[in-house]
C-alpha positions in Angstrom: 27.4 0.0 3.0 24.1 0.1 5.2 20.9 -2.3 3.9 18.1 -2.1 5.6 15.6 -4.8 4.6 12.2 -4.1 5.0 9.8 -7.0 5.5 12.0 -10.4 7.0 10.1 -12.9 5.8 11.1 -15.7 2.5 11.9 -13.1 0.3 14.0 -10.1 2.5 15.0 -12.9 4.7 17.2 -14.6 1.6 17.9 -11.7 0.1 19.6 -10.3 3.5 21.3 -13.7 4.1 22.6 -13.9 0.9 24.0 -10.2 0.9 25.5 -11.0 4.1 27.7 -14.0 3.3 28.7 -12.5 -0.2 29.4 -8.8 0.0 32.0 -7.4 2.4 31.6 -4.0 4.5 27.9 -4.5 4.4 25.6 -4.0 7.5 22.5 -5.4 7.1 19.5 -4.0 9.1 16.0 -4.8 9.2 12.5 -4.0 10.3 9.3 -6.1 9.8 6.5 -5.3 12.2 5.9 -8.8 13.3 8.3 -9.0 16.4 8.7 -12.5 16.0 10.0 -12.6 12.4 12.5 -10.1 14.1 13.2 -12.3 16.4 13.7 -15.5 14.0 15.4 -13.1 11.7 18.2 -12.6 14.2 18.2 -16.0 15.4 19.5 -17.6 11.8 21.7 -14.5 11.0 19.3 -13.0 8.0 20.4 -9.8 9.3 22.6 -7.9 12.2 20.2 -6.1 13.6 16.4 -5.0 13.9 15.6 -1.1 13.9 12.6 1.0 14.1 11.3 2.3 10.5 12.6 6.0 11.5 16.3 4.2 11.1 15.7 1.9 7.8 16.0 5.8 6.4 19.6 6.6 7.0 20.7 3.4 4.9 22.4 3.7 1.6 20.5 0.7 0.2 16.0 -0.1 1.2 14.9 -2.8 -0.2 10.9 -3.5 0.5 10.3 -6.9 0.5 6.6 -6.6 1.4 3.2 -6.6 -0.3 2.6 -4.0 -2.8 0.2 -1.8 -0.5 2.8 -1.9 2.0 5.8 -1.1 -0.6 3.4 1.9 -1.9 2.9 3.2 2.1 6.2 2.8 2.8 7.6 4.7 -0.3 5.1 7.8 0.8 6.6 7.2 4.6 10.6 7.7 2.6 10.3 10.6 1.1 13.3 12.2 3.2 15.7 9.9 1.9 18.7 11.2 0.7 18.8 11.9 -3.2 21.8 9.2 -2.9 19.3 6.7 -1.3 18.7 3.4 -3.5 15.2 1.8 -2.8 14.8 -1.3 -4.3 11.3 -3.1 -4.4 10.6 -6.5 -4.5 6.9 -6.7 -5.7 5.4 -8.9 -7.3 3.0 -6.5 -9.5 4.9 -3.4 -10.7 2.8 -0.9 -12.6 0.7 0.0 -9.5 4.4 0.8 -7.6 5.5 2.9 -10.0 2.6 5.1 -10.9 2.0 5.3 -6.6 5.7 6.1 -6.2 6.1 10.2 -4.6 7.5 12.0 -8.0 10.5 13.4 -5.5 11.9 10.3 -4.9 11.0 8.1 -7.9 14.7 8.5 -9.3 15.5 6.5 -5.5 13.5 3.7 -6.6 14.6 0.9 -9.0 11.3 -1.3 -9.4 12.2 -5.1 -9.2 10.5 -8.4 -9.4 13.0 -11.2 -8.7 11.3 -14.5 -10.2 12.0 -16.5 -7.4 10.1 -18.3 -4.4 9.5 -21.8 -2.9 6.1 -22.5 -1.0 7.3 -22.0 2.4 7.1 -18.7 3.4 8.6 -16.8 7.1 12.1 -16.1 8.2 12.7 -19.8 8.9 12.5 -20.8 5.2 15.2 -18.4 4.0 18.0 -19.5 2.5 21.2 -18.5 0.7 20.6 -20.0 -3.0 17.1 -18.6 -3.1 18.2 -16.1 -5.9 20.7 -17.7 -7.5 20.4 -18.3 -11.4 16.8 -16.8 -10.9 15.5 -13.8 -13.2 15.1 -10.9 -11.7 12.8 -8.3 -14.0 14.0 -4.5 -13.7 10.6 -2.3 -14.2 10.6 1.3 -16.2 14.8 1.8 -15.3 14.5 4.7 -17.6 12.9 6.7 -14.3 15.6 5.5 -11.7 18.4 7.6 -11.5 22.5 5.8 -13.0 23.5 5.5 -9.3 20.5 4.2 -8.1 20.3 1.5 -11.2 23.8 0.6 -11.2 24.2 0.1 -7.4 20.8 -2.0 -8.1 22.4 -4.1 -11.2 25.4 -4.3 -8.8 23.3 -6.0 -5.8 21.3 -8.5 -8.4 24.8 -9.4 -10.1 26.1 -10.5 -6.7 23.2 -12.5 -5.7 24.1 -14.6 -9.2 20.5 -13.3 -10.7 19.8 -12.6 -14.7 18.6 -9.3 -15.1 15.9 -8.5 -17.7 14.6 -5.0 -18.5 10.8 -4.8 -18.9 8.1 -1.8 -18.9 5.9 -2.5 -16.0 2.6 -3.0 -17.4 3.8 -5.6 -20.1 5.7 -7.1 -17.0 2.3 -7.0 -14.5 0.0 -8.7 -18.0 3.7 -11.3 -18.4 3.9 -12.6 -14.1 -0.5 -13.1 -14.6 0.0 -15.8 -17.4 3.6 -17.3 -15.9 2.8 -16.7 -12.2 -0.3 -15.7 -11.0 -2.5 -17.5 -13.5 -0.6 -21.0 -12.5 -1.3 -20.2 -8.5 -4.8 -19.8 -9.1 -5.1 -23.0 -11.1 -3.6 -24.8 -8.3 -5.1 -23.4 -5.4 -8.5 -24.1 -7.4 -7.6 -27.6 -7.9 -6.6 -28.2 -4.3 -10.2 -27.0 -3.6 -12.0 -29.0 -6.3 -10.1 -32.2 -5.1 -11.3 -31.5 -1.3 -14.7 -30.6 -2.3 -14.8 -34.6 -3.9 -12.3 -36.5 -2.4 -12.2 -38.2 1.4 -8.7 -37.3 3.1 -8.1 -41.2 2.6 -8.4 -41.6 -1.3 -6.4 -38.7 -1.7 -3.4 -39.8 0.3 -3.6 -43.4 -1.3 -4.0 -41.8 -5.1 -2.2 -38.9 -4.9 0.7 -39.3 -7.6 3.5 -36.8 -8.8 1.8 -34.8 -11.3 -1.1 -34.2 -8.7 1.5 -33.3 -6.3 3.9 -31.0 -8.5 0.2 -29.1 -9.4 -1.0 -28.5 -6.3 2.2 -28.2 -4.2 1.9 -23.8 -5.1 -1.1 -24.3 -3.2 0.8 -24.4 0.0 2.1 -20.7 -0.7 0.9 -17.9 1.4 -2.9 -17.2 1.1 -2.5 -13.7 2.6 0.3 -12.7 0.3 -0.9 -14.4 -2.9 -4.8 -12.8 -2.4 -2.8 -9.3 -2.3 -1.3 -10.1 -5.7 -4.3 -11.1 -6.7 -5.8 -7.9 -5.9 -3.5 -5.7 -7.2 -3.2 -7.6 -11.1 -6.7 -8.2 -11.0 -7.6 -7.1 -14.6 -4.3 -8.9 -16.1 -5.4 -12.3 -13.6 -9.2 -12.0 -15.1 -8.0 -12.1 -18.8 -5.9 -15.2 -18.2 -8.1 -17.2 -16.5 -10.9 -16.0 -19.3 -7.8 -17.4 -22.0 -7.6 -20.6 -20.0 -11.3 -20.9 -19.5 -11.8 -20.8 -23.1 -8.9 -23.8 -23.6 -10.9 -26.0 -20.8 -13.6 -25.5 -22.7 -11.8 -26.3 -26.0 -10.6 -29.5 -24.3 -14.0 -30.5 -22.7 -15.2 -30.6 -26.0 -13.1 -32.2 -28.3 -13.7 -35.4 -24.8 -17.1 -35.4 -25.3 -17.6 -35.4 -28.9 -14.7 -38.1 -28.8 -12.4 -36.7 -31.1 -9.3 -37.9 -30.3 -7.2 -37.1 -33.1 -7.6 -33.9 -32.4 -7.5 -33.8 -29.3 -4.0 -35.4 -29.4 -2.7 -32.8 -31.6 -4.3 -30.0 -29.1 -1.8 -31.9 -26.9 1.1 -31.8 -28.9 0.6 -28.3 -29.6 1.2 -27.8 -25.5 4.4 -30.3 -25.6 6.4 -27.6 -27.6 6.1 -25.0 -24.9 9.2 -26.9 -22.9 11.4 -27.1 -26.2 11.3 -23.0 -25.1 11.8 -23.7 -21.8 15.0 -26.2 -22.3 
């Protein structure tokens, strides 16, 4: 089988890697228009060669592992695929895909947000385990066609992923409060702390829980703006949500009620009891 990986960066990097060690008969090709992600991307084995985008159509398997304005150009640049032709998508808003996706070859296309990143982001930070025991969310599979979704489930299962089925507005509204809300609080409190702070005091104060908060703030401004473009509505109503609890908080400090405010604490314990 032929994968052509589109886009060689954290995400298609892994994902090719990964493929590569675990599936046999599988020839992994791949096309990113920075020439030296191709370059790094042949260098630590993410995949066996680099093609033009003319050849990533003659693969049996396309997965775009690119923003969402590039997955949507690229689906419109595909539309000669063979009806056989399964084209996964790895972005991280869905409802935008799917509505943009050419009606001739949305059976091809199985829309798929894999819950899974680190805060380094190029070829070089690709690794095997990247997917492994992650979620990956599987958008509208009513509109991809059996082979497409099985040889899809198939792919996900082999990367040791859990697979959950989702519609993908309720998924886009879902990744703002459990993704993209928490990547905008961080990258907010980065900026508040450098807006106060000398270099110094933050190096000599700087603890674990200020580290673990702001350490999403090292993730890719260019790709994480483009998320926030495209789930700007579902981003706005979260951030108006966690306004309003700031606000609820700020309060309850400076009317010194600390009762309450204790219990508006333990209210926010039991979200790891669902976690666990």
């Amino acid at each position: 089988m032929r994968v052509a990986i589109v886009g060689l960066g954290l995400m298609g990097g892994s994902f090719g890697l990964t493929l590569k060690k675990r599936m046999q008969d599988l020839y992994v090709v791949g096309f990113d228009h920075n020439k030296k992600h191709c370059e790094e991307a042949l260098k630590y084995g993410l995949v066996d060669a680099i093609v033009s985008f003319d050849d990533v159509s003659k693969s049996d398997v396309i997965v775009l592992a690119i923003p969402v304005e590039g997955v949507i150009a690229c689906l419109h640049d595909l539309t000669n695929i063979s009806h056989d032709t399964t084209v996964i998508d790895l972005g991280s808003t869905k409802e935008k895909i799917v509505t943009h996706t050419p009606a001739e070859i949305r059976p091809n296309l199985v829309a798929a947000h894999p819950m899974a990143g680190i805060e380094k982001f190029g070829p070089s930070a690709a690794f095997d385990s990247l997917y492994k025991d992650a979620i990956v969310v599987l958008c509208d599979s009513d509109q991809s066609g059996s082979l497409q979704l099985k040889r899809a489930v198939q792919i996900f299962t082999t990367l040791e992923m859990k697979i959950v089925y989702m519609g993908a507005k309720e998924h886009d509204l879902h990744a703002a409060y459990i993704s993209h809300l928490p990547h905008a609080i961080s990258y907010a409190l980065a900026n508040s702390v450098l807006k106060q702070e000398d270099p110094k005091s933050i190096l000599a104060l700087a603890a674990g829980g200020f580290r673990d908060m702001s350490r999403i703030a090292k993730s890719s401004p260019h790709m994480w703006s483009d998320i926030f473009k495209q789930n700007r509505e579902n981003l706005l109503t979260t951030i108006s949500v966690f306004e309003q609890e700031m606000a609820d908080v700020k309060k309850l400090v400076a009317d010194k009620k600390w009762e309450e405010l204790e219990s508006w604490m333990q209210e926010a314990t039991t979200l790891h009891k669902i976690l666990e």
